[in-house]
N, C-alpha and C positions, 0 to 999 in steps of 0.2 A: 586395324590400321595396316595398309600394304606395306610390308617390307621392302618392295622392288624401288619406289621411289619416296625414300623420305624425306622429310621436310625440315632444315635444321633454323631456327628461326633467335639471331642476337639480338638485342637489346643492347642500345649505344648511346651513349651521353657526347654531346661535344661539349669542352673544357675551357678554360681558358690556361693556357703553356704556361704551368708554374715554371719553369724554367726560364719565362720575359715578365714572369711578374712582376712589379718591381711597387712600392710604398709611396705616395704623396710625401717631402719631406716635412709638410708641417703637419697637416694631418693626421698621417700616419695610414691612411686611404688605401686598399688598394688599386692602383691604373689600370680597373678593369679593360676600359677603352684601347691600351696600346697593348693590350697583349692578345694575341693571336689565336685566334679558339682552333682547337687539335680534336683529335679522337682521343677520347680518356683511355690514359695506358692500358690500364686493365681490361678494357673493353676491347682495345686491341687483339689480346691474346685469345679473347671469349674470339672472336671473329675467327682466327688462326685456327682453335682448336674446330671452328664447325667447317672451317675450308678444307680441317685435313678429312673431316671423319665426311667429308662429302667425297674429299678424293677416293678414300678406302670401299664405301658401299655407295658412291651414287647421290643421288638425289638434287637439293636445291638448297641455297643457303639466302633466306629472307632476312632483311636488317631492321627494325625497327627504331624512331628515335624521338622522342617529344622536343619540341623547339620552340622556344619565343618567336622567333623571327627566321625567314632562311639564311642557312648555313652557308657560309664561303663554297664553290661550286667544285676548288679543288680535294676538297677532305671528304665530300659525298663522292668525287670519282677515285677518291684512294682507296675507302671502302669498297665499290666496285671493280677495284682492281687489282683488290687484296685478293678476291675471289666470290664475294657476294653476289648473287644474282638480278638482286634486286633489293631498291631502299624503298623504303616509306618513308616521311616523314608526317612525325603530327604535330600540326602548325597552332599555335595558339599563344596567343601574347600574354595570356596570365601565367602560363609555364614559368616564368622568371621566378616567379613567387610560391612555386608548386615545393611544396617538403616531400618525404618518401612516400607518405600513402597518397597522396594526390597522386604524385608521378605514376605510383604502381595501379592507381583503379584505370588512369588512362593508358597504360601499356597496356593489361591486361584486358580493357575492352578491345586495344588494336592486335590484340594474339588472336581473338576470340575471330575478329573477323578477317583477321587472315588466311583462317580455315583448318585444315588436318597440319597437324605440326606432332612431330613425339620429342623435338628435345629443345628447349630455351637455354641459350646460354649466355652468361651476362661476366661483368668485370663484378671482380670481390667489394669495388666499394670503385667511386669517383676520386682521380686525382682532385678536385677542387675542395670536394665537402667530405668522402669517406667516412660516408655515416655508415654501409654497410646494410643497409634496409631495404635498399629496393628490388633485389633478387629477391629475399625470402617473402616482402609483402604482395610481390606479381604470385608467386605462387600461391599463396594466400587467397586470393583474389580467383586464381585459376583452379582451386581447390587441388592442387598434386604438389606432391613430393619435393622441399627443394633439396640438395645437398650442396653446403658449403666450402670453402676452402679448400677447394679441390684440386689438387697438382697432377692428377693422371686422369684420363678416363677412359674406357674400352668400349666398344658397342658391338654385339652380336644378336641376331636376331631378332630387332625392337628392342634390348634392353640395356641396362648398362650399370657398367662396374666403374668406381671412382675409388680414387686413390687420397683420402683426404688427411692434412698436414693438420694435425694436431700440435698441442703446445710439445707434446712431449713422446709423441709416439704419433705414427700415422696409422689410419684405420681405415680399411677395405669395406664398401658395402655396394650389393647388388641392389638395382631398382628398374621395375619395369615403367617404360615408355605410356605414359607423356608422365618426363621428370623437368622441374630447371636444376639447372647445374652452376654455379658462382666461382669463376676458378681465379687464381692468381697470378702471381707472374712466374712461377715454376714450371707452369705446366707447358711449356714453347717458348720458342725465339719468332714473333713476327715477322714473316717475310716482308724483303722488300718487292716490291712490284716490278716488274720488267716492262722496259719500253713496250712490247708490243700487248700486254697487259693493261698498260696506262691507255694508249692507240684504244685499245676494245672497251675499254668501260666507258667511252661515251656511246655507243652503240646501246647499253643494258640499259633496263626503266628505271627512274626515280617518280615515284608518286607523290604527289602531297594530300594528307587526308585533314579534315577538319574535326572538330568534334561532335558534329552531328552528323558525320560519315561515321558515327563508331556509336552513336543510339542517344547521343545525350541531347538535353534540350539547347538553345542557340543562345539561352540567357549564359550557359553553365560559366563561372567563374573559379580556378582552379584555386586562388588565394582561398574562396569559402571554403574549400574541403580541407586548407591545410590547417592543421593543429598547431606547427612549429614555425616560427615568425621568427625571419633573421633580424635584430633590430641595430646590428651596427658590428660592422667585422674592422676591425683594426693593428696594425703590425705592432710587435713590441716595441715599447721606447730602449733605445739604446744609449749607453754616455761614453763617448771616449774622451782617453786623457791627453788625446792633439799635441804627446811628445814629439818633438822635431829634435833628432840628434844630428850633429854634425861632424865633420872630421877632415882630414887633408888626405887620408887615405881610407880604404874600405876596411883594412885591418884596424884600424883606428874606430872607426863607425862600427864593426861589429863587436871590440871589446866594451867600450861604452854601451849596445845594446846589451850584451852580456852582462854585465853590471847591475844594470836598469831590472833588465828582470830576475834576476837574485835577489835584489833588493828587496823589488817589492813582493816577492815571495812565489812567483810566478816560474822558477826555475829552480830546480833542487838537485842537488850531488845525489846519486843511488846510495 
């Protein structure tokens, strides 16, 4: 693999903003519909880290992302205006129902044809599900190296050194190229984009591939390859005790609070 032009290729989920997530109050549901699908945190940084190591040596930075449906048109130009050169997207409407190995044999067909690559870099886990799986099963798939939980990473000469956060110690290891790498949110602060950044990333390609642009048959169903079946996500039930204190002044209302929770055991003298 040429050194002079490498090829640094992410792996990206869009999410729905746990941040507008918000519960059905009878159900307990969540409103996937009104919350706004993002680039997953972590998947952010996996971008960052391949925009820097593209600034330092060169090269090209490919985005790859499996989707039910297309994505809002502004989070595929933020990707490109983060510094990616190029998205793919791979469109298929049974993805909604795709668990980690599904997701990872269809990433990993769309690495395979996206040609010479030496380094995948992906988010530690999905802000939505955080199962943590789909980095090391693409590798899997791709038969190389992954390393996980990575907060640094170096590259010299096709290879590379990672800084990984262990429970209780971090641990140094070298790996030669073509490795994935799973990093965290230690390892960078995500830029923001700059106007004339934003301006240029409608100029860069977005592709859309199918799944028999990547070898599989037109029947293929991504539910049949999944093992793990979400069968119902639901918010905890919560009970409050709907106290209404009152008072003619705030000094008043706050000793009554203070009371209240002494009482019932929820405030204690050191």
């Amino acid at each position: 693999m040429s050194d002079a032009t490498p090829t640094f290729a992410v792996c990206v989920k869009f999410a729905p903003d746990t941040a507008q997530l918000r519960a059905d109050p009878k159900t307990r549901a969540p409103r996937l519909d009104e919350a706004p699908l993002r680039i997953s945190t972590f998947d952010e940084h996996a971008l960052e880290e391949a925009v820097r190591l593209k600034e330092a040596h060169g090269g090209r930075v490919e985005v790859l992302s499996l989707v039910a449906a297309p994505p809002p048109e502004e989070i595929v130009l933020k990707l490109l205006a983060m510094g990616a050169d190029r998205v793919c997207l791979i469109e298929e409407p049974s993805a909604q129902a795709a668990d980690a190995l599904a997701t990872a044999r269809v990433l990993g067909a769309a690495l395979q044809k996206l040609g010479a690559w030496e380094l995948v870099l992906c988010g530690e886990g999905s802000i939505d599900v955080y199962a943590r799986q789909v980095g090391p099963r693409i590798a899997a798939e791709l038969d190389i190296p992954a390393l996980t939980h990575v907060t640094r990473l170096d590259r010299e000469a096709g290879s590379f050194t990672a800084h990984r956060g262990l429970e209780d110690r971090t641990e140094v290891v070298a790996c030669e190229a073509p490795v994935l790498v799973a990093v965290g949110l230690e390892i960078n602060q995500p830029r923001f984009p700059t106007v004339l950044q934003i301006l240029g990333a409608s100029q860069k390609p977005t592709e859309v591939w199918r799944l028999a642009d990547l070898g599989f048959p037109d029947d293929t169903s991504l539910e049949d390859w999944s093992g793990v079946v979400t069968t119902d996500v639901r918010a905890p039930e919560t009970q409050r005790n709907g106290l209404v204190i009152e008072g003619d002044s705030a000094t008043e209302v706050a000793e009554q609070l203070a009371c209240e929770l002494f009482a019932r055991g929820l405030v204690k003298l050191a």
